[in-house]
N, C-alpha and C positions, 0 to 999 in steps of 0.2 A: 865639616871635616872633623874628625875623629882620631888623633895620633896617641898610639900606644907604646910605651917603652916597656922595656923587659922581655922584651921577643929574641929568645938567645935560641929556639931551637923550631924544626917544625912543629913539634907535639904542642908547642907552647902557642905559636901560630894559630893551630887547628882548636884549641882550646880558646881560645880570642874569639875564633871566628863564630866558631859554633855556641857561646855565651849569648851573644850580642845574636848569632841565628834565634835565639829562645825568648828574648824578648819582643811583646807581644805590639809592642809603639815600635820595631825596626822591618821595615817591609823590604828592604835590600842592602843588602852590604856591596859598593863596589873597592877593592884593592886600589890605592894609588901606587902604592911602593913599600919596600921595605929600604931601609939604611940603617944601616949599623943594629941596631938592637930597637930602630924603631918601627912602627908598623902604623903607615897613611892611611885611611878609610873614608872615604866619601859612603854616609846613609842617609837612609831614605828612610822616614821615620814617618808614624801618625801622633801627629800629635806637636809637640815646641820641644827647642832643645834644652826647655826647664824639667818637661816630663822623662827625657831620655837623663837628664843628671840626676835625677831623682831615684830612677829606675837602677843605674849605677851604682849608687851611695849605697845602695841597699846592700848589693854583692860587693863584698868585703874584698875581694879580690880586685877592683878597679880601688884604686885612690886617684883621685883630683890632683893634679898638680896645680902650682900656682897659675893664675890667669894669664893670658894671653894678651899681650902687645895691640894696645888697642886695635892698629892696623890689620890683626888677625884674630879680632875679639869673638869670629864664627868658626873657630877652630878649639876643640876641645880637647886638652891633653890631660892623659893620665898613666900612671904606671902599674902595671898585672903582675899583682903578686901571688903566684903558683904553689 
């Protein structure tokens, strides 16, 4: 699972989406939700999700947020700066 903050508009949405369509380890993007200014992503990747943080880091535009509650330690948050 994949959550995105900083989704204030669609343009910013379609810009998420199609990021994350370009890298070459994400084989499906599915939509869980949006709330408030955050945006759910269930992917489907090749590879671990060491390679897809990796692959992130690199585009300046994802930042890491702090880790996740161990209970949700396979949910990866970060915030899209546009």
């Amino acid at each position: 699972m994949l959550e995105v903050t900083g989704v204030n508009d669609l343009q910013t949405y379609g810009q998420i989406t199609n990021d994350l369509s370009n890298l070459l380890t994400v084989k499906r993007i599915s939509v869980q939700g949006l709330q408030g200014d955050v945006l759910r992503m269930q992917l489907e990747v090749r590879g671990s999700q060491t390679t897809l943080r990796r692959l992130l880091a690199v585009d300046k535009r994802f930042v890491e947020l702090e880790s996740a509650p161990p209970q949700a330690a396979d949910v990866l948050r970060y915030r899209y700066n546009h």
